[in-house]
ZAMARGU-4260 file (C-alpha; in steps of 0.2 Angstrom, whole numbers, plus 5000, padded with zeros to 4 digits):
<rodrens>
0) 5056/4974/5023 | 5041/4973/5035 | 5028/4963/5030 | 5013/4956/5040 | 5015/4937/5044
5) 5003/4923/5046 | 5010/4907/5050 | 4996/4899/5061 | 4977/4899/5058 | 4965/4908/5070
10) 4958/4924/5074 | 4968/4939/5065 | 4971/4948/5083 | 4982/4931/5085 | 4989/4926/5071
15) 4996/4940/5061 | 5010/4946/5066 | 5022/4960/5057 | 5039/4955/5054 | 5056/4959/5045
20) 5056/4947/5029 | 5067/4946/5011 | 5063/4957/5000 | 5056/4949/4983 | 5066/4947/4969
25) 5056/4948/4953 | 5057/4933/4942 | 5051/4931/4923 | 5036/4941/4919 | 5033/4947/4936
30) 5036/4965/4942 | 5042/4970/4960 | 5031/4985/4967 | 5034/4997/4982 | 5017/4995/4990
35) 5011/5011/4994 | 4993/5004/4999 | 4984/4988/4999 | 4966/4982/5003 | 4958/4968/5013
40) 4944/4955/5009 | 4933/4943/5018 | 4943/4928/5009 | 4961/4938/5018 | 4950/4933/5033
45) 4943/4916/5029 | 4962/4910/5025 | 4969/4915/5041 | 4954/4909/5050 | 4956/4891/5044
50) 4940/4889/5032 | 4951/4888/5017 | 4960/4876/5021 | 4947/4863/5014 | 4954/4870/4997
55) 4972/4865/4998 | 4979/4879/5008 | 4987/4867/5023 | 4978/4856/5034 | 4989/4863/5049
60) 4994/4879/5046 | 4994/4889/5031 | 5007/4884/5017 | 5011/4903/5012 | 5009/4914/5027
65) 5008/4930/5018 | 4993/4939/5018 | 4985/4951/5007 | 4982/4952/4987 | 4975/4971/4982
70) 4986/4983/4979 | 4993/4998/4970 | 5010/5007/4973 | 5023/5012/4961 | 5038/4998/4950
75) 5050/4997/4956 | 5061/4985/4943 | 5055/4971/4932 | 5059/4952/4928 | 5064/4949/4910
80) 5049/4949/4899 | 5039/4961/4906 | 5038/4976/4891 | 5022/4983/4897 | 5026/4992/4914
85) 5043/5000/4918 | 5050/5007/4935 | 5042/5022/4940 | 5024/5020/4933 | 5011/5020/4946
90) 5001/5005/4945 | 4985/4993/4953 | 4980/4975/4952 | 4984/4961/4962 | 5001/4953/4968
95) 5000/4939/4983 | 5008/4947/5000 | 5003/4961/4998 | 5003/4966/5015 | 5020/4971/5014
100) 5032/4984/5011 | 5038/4977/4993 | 5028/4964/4983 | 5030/4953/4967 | 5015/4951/4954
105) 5012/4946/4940 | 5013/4959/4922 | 4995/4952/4916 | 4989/4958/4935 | 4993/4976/4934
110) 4987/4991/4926 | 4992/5008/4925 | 4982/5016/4940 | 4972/5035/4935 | 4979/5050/4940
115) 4965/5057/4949 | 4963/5039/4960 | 4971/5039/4977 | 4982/5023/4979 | 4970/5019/4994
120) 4958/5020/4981 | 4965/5010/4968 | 4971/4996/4981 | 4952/4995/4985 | 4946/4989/4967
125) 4956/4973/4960 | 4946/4959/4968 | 4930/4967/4973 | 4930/4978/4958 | 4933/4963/4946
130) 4920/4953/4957 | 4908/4965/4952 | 4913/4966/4932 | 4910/4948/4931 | 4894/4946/4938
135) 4887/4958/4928 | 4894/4961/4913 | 4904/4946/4909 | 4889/4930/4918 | 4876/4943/4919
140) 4877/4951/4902 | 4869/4967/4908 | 4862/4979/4895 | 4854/4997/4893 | 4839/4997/4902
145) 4838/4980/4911 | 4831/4978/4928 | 4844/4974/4940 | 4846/4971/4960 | 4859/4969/4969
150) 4855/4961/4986 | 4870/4968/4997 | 4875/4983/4991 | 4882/4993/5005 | 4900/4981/5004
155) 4916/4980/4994 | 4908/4970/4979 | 4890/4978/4981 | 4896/4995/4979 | 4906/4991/4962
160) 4891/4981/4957 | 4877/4996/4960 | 4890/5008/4950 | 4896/4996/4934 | 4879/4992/4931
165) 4873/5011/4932 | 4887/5014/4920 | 4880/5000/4908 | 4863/5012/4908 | 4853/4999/4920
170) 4838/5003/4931 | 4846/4996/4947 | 4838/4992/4966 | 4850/4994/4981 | 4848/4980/4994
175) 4853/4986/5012 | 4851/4991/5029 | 4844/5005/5037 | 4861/5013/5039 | 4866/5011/5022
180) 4853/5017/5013 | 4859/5036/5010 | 4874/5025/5004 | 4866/5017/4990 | 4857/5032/4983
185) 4874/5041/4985 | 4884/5031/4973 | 4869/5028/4959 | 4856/5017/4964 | 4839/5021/4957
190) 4829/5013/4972 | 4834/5003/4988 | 4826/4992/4997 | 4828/4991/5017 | 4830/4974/5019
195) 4825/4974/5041 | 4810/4983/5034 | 4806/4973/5016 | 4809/4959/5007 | 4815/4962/4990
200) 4806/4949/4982 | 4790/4949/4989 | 4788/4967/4984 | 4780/4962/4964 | 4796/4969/4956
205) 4804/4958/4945 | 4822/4959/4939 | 4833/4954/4925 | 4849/4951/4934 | 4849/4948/4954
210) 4867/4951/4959 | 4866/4940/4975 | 4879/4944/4990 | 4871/4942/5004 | 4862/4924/5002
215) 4849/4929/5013 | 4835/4922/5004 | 4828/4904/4997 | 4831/4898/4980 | 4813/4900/4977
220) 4813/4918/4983 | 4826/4922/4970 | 4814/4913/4956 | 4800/4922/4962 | 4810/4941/4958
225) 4817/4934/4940 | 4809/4939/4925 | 4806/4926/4912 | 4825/4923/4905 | 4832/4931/4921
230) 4851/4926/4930 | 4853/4925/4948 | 4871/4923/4952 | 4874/4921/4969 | 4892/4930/4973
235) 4892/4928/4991 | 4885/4924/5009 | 4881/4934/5025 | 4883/4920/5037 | 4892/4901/5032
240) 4899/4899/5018 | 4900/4882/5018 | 4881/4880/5019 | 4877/4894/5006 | 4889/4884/4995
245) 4879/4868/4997 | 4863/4878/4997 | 4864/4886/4982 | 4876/4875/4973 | 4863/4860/4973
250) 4846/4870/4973 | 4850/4882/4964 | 4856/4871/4951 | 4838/4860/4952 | 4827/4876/4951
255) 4839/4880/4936 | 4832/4864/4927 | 4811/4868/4932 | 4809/4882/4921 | 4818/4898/4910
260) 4826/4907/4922 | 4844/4903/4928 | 4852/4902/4946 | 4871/4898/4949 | 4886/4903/4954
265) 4896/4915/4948 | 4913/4908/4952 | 4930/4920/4962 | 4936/4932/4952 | 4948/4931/4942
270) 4958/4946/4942 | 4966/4950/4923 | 4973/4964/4913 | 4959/4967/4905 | 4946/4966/4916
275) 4958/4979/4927 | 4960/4992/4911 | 4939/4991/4912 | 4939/4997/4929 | 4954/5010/4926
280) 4944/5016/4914 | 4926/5020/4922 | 4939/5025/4937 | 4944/5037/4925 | 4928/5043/4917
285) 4922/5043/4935 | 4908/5033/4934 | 4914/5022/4946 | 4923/5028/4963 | 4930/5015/4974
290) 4921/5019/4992 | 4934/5017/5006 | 4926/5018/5024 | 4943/5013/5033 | 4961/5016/5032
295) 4972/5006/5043 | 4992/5007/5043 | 5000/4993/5039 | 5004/4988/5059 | 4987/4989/5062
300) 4982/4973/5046 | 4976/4962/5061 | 4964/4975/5068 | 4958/4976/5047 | 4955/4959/5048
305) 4946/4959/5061 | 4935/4970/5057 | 4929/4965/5039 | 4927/4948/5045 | 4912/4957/5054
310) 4904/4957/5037 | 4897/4976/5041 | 4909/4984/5033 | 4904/4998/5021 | 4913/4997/5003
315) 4929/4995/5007 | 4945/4995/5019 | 4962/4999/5013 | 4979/4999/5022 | 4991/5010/5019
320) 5009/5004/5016 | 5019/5019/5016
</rodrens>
């Protein structure tokens, strides 16, 4: 099977290569998949780039050089143990190497995918999708008419997050750029902000949840927009993040501990069955719909690569399989 390859760390344009590898052979609880699409994400990009290697990936060149973990397609057989999923059913979630024409994943990572969803679509949810879900209903604990801004909302994770907390019947503010502000209204927000014109929190408004992708701003800027009893979780970073993670992770701790209002982070996401069957079904009820500004085919994952590790990407960019 063909399956994009990166065995060295470096620019994508470098280092991926598509190659003919084994097909996977399901073990206990894990289901084998015919990838019919897949999605990339800037932590795809990070570990080809090196950064994650800090975290126990390899020191000299990565220890699994399969790329890729969204992704949707149909089963096509099952280890022993699996009773939930059988071959045939149409299905999205997240299985390592999924760049590739066949991949293994695990039963608890999979869900049956909706109908009406495109498998482009449904490949474009699992990480950012869940991403979003946890910051604000699982750490944010968003409710019916909270206040809530999420400071990079033209992205992967920022379009999710704009949409689940509309669902959850929040008043919510769309942080952008100019180009992205049509965007933001499109897909539910109730106001947006253009951040190369406006800063957020210098504007009066405050909010009970500030959904923080961009980690553009101070800590005491993020204070400053919090309403008494107020969460900042800080998702990701538009430029290092290394710094951010020592930025944020220390001050925001401290200005945690100076008054009612808390600032952390909100951790990766943890991709589950549950948390995917949430998604499925506000896929289905269509109050959230994945935004996809790219298709790539799958010879074309290190050009993908490249380009989301440009951090301008709008929502999401899938790959197509087959």
């Amino acid at each position: 099977m063909k399956a994009a390859i990166g065995e060295n760390y470096g620019p994508p344009e470098r280092v991926i290569r598509i190659k003919e590898v084994e097909k996977p052979v399901p073990s206990e609880g894990r289901v084998l998949l015919k990838v019919r699409a897949a999605s990339v994400n800037i932590s795809d990009y990070y570990g080809l780039t090196g950064f994650t290697r800090l975290f126990g990936s390899g020191l000299s060149k990565p220890k699994d050089p399969s790329v890729g973990s969204d992704v949707s397609g149909l089963v096509e057989s099952v280890g022993d143990g699996v009773t939930r999923l059988h071959p045939g059913d149409e299905v999205f979630g997240s299985a390592r190497g999924s760049l590739a024409e066949y991949a293994v994943a695990r039963e608890d990572r999979l869900v049956l995918k909706p109908f009406a969803v495109s498998f482009e679509e449904a490949a474009s949810v699992p990480i950012a999708g869940v991403t979003a879900l946890q910051c604000v209903r699982d750490k944010g604990g968003v409710k019916a008419d909270q206040d809530v801004v999420v400071n990079g909302s033209s992205g992967g994770v920022g379009t999710f997050a704009v949409q689940i907390s509309k669902s959850f019947g929040a008043h919510v503010t769309g942080v952008c750029s100019t180009r992205n502000l049509d965007q933001a209204s499109s897909i539910g927000a109730d106001h947006v902000v253009d951040y190369t014109k406006e800063d957020f929190t210098r504007q009066g408004r405050t909010y009970d949840l500030i959904c923080d992708i961009a980690g553009n701003r101070s800590v005491s800027d993020y204070e400053r927009a919090l309403k008494p009893g107020g969460t900042c979780l800080f998702v990701g970073f538009s430029k290092n993040p290394l710094l951010g993670l020592v930025k944020f992770g220390v001050l925001g701790k401290l200005g945690s501990l100076t008054g009612n209002k808390t600032l952390k982070f909100m951790g990766i996401a943890k991709v589950n069955a549950e948390r995917l069957e949430t998604l499925a079904e506000l896929l289905s009820a269509g109050k959230v719909k994945p935004v996809v500004e790219r298709v790539y085919p799958l010879s074309e994952a290190a050009e993908a690569l490249e380009y989301i590790g440009k951090k301008h990407t709008r929502g999401k960019v899938a790959i197509s399989v087959s």
